[in-house]
N, C-alpha and C positions, 0 to 999 in steps of 0.2 A: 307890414304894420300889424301891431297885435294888441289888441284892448286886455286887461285883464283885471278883476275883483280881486282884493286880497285884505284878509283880517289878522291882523293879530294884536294881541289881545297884553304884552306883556312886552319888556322891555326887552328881554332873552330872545321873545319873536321877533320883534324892530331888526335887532343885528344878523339871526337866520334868515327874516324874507330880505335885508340889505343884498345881500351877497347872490339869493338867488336876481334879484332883480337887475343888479349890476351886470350877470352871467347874460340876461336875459336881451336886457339893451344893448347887449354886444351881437345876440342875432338880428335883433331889431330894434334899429336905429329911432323908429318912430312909436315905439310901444307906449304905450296909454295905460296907466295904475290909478286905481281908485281905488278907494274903501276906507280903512281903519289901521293907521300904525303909527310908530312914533319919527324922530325926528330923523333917524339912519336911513329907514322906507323913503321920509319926503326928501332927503338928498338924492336919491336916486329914482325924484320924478313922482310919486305918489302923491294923489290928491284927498288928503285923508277928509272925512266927513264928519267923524268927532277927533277930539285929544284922545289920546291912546289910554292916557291913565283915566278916562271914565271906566274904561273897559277892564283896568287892572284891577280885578279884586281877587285876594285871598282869605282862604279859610271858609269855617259854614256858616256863621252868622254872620259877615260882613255882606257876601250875596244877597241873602234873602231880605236883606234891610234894603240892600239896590236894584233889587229885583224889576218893579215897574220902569224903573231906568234903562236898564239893563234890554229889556223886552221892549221897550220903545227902539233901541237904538237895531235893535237886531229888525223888529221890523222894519226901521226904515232903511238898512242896508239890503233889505229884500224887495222892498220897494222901488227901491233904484234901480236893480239890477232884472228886476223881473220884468220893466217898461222899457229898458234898454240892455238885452243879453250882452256879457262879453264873453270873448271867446273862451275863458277859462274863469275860472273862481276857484280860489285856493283859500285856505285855509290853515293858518299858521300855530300849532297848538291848541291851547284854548277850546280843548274839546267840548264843553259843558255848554258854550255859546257857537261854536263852529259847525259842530257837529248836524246838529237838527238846522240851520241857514244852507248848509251845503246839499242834506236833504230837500228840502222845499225847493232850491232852487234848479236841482237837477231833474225833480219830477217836472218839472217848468221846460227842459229840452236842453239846460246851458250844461258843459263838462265841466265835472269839478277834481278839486285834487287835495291833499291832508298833506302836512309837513309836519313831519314828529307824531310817530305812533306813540296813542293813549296805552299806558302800560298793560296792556292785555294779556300777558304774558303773566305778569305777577296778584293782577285782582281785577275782578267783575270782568270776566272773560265772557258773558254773555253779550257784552257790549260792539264783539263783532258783527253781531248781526245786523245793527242800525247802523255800525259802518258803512255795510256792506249796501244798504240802502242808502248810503249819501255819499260816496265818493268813484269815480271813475278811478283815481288811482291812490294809493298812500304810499308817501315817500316818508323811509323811515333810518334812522339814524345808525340802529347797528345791525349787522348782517342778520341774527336769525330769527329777526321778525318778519322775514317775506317769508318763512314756510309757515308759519302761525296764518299768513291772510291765503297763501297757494291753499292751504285744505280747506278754504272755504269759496275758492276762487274768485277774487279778490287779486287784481292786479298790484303788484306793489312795489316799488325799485328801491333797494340799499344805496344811499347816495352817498354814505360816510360821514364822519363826524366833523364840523368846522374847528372846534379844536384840535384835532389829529392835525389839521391842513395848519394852526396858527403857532403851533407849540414845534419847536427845533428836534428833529429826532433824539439831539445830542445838546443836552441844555448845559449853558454856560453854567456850572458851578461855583467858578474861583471870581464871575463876574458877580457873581449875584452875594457870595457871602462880602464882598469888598464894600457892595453899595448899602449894606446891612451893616456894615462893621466888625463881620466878624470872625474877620481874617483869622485871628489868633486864639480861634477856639477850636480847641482837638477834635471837640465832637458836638452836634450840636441837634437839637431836638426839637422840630415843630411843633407846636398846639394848637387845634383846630376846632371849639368845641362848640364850631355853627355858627352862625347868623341869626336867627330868631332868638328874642330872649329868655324863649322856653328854654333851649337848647345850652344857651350858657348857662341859668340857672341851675339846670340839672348834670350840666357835663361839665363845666370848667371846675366846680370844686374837686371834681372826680381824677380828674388829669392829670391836677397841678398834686393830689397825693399821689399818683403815681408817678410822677417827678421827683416828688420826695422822695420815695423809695431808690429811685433810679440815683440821684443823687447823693445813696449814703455808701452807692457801691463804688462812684466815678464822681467825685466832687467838683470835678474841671468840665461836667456837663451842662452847656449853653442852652437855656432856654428860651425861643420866640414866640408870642404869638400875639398873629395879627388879627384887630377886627375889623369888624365887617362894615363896621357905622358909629358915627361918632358917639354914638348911643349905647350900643356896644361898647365899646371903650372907657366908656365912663362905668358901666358895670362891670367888668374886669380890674380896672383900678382899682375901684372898692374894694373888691374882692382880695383882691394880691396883698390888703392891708392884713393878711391872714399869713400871707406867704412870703414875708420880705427876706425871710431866709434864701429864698429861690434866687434871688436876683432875675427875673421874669424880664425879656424885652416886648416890651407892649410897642406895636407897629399899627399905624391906621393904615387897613385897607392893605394891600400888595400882599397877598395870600401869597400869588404863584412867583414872586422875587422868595418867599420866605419859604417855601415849599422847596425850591427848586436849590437857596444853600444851604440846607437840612442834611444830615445823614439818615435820617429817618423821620415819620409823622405820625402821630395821633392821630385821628382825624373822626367827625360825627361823619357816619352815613349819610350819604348825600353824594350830588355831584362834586363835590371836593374828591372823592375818592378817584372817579376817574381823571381829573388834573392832575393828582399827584400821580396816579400812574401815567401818564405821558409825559411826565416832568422828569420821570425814574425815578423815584425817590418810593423807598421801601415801606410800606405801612401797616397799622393795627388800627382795625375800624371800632368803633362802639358807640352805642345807643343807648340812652336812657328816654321811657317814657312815664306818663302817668298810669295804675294798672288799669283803670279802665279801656281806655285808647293801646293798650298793650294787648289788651284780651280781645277786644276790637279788631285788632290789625292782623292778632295773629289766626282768629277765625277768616278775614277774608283774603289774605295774602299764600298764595299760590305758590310764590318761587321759594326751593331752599337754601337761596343768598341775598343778602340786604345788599352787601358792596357791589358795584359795578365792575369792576374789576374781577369779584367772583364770576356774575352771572354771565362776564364775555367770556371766559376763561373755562366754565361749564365744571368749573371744581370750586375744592374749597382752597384759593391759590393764596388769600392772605389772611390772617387772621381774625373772626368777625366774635367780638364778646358784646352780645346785647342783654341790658335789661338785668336781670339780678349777677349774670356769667360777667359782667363789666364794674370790676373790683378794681380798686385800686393795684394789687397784689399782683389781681391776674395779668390786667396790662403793663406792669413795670415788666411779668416774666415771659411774655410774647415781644415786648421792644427790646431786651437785653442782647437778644443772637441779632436783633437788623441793628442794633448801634455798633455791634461789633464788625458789621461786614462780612460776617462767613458765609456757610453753605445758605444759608435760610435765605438772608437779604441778596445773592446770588438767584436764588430759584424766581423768587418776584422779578427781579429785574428783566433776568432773560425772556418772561413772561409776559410783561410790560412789552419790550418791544416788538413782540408779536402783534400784539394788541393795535402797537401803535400803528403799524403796516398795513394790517385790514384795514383799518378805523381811516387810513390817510387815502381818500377818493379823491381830491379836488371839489368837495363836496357843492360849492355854487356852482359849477361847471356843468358836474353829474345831474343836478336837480333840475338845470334848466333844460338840458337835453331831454331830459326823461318828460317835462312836460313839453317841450315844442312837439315830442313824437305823441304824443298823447292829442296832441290840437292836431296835429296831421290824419293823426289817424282818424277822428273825429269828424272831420272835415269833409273826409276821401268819400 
């Protein structure tokens, strides 16, 4: 039997602690989950102490308006666990509220553990140090963030990525343009330009010119893109009322159906770039921000790649045009060689399924081992 605290803080966390905890109850039949998650965590046994979405907030002034909230709930997840230890406490993202909980409660004697390293690698790398004070181990998603915690000795195990383990090495293509429609298009081009409506506001007009472009070379060029929220949706429509030339398929939601019967994808920076690279599908990244938030980012950001795709790959492996470099112009003439299929969209690919290899651990399997030997050894 094994008791364990677990937070998370976010929807994204609910489906990672799922999987480890399902891993979990497979070593142990009678394991006990308490804390903070949403409805995937309480399928598999969790006795959550708030709704998960109090805990979801983004952005900087959304927090600090919730802040007494926010500090009540953390106390009282400290409070439970600090009058009754459980064998482990984990911590599922949601560094900003995990972090310092996992702290206090290990100075208290309980082992604790991190799921998904805070990007240390790319900004406020001072932040290792207060890791280093709150967690017995961090389990982190791609491989070369365990030599970032080994130089500070800082135990930490590469567990692999759950979508590497959910996504087909070899994705149906001919299945997915059929359920789309669009059997009968030679060539066909995704548009991805985010989920927030910052994102579309500054990227989609941007895209869809460069579709124009692309479409005055290849007039039989099919365009998709899907969004993210009904909400979304509704502002892209408006928007297309600019672009009816395009003939645009606007899809609610099913990014990776529309990613995956693409010959190629736009795409904003973000985790979008790593789905389409284990979808195989060849892409040109790009970012638009505000310049302040621009000058901001690029004083604290550390890494010399925004795409994920780059930064696993430790080159510049696909094309990244952010910020004033992401022209209409320029992205029509970085997607021209991946719609075509030649050497370029060959380099990516073959690249991709490197990617996809590392990245594919068993990742609930991996996580849960790494922490039962973490309670063993704890124990001994």
């Amino acid at each position: 039997m094994m008791r364990i605290g677990v937070v998370a803080g976010e929807a994204s966390g609910d489906l990672l602690g799922a999987r480890v905890l399902a891993a979990l109850r497979m070593r142990f039949p009678g394991l006990v989950v308490e804390g903070i998650g949403g409805p995937l965590m309480e399928a598999q046994g969790l006795r959550s102490m708030f709704p998960l979405e109090r805990l979801s907030v983004m952005g900087f002034v959304e927090p600090l308006k919730r802040l007494p909230e926010l500090l009540r709930m953390r106390r009282s997840v400290y409070d439970h666990f600090d009058a009754s230890p459980p064998d482990l406490f984990l911590g599922i993202d949601s560094p900003d509220f995990n972090l310092r909980l996992e702290r206090r409660l290990r100075e208290r004697g309980i082992t604790t553990a991190h799921l998904v390293s805070p990007s240390i690698w790319a900004w406020r790398q001072g932040r290792i140090h207060s890791i280093k004070r709150a967690v017995d181990m961090m389990l982190c998603l791609f491989p070369f963030e365990t030599a970032i915690y080994a130089e500070q000795g800082i135990p930490a195990c590469f567990v692999g990525h759950p979508l590497a383990d959910e996504l087909s090495p070899q994705p149906d293509r001919t299945a997915a343009r059929r359920a789309l429609g669009l059997d009968s298009a030679p060539t066909t081009l995704a548009l991805l330009p985010g989920s927030r409506g910052s994102e579309v506001r500054l990227l989609a007009p941007l895209f869809l010119q460069a579709a124009r472009l692309l479409r005055q070379s290849d007039p039989g060029l099919a365009l998709v893109l899907p969004a993210a929220s009904p909400a979304r949706e509704s502002e892209l429509r408006q928007l297309l009322g600019s672009y009816r030339d395009l003939g645009v398929t606007v899809v609610q939601g099913r990014s990776r159906e529309v990613m995956a019967a693409c010959d190629a994808v736009l795409v904003a920076s973000g985790t979008a770039t790593l789905e389409a690279a284990l979808l195989k599908r060849p892409m040109v990244v790009a970012y638009r921000m505000g310049a302040l938030s621009w000058l901001l980012l690029k004083w604290l950001v550390k890494t010399p790649y925004a795409a994920l795709p780059n930064i696993l790959a430790g080159r510049a492996l696909v094309p990244e045009l952010l910020q004033r470099a992401a022209t209409p112009a320029a992205l029509a003439a970085a997607l021209r060689p991946l719609l075509a299929g030649g050497p370029a969209a060959t380099r990516q690919l073959g690249a991709f399924e490197g990617i996809h290899r590392e990245l594919c651990q068993d990742y609930g399997e991996r996580a849960a081992e790494a922490l039962s030997a973490l309670v063993a050894g704890r124990g001994s």
